[in-house]
C-alpha positions in Angstrom: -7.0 12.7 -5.8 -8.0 14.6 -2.6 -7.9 11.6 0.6 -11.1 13.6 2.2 -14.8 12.9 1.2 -13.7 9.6 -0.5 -16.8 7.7 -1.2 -16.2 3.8 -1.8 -17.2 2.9 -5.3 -19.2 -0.3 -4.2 -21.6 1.5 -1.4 -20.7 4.5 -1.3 -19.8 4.3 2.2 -16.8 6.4 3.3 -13.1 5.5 2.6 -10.5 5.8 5.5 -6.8 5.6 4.6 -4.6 3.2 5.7 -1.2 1.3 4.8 -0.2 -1.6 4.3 2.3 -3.3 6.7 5.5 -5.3 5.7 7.0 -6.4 8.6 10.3 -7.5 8.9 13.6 -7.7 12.1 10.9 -6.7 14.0 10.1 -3.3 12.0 7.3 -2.3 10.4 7.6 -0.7 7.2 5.0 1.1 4.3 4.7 -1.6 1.6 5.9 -0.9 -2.2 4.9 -1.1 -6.0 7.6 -2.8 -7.6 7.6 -2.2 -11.1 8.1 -6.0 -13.7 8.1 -9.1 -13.1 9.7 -10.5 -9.2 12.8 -11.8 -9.4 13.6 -14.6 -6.7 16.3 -14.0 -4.4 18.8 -16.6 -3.4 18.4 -16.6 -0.3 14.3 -15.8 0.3 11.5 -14.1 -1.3 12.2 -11.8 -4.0 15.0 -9.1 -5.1 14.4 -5.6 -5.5 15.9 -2.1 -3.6 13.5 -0.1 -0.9 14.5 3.1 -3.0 13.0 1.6 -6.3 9.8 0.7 -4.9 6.7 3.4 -4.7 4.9 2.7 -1.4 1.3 1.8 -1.4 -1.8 3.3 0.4 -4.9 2.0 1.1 -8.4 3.1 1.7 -11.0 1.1 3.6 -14.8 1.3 3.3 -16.0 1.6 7.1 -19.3 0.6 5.7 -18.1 -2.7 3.9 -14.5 -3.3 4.6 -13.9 -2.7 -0.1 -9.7 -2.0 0.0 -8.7 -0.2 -2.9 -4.7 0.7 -3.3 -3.2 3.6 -4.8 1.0 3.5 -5.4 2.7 7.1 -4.6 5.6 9.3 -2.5 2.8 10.9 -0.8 2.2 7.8 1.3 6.0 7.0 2.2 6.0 7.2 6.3 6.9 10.5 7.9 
C-alpha cells in the first residue's frame, strides 16, 4: 500500500495520513493494535507491553472527514 494518491473509498476524495494519539504523563505517543482479547489491569485500564503492540495509522478524507486505520512498523514515530 503506497500512502500517496490514496483516494477514500466513500467519495473518493483524497486521504491524508495521520496518527492516532494516546496521551499519557504528559507524552504523546503512536497508538497500537493489540492482538486478543484486553485484559484489565489492577490498577487502571488494561494490561499489555508497548513492544507487543503494532502502532496504528490513519488516513483522513479531506473531502468528508471517512478515517480508515491500517496497523504496521512503518507508522511507529521516528
Amino acid at each position: 500500500m503506497s500512502d500517496e494518491g490514496l483516494q477514500c473509498p466513500k467519495c473518493k476524495g483524497e486521504m491524508i495520513q495521520g496518527f492516532v494519539g494516546d496521551q499519557s504523563d504528559g507524552n504523546l505517543y503512536v497508538a497500537g493494535w493489540h492482538a486478543g482479547q484486553p485484559k484489565k489491569s489492577f490498577w487502571f485500564g488494561a494490561k499489555s507491553g508497548h513492544s507487543e503492540a503494532l502502532p496504528i495509522g490513519a488516513f483522513r478524507c479531506q473531502k468528508c472527514g471517512f478515517l480508515e486505520f491500517y496497523s504496521d512498523r512503518r507508522f511507529e514515530a521516528h
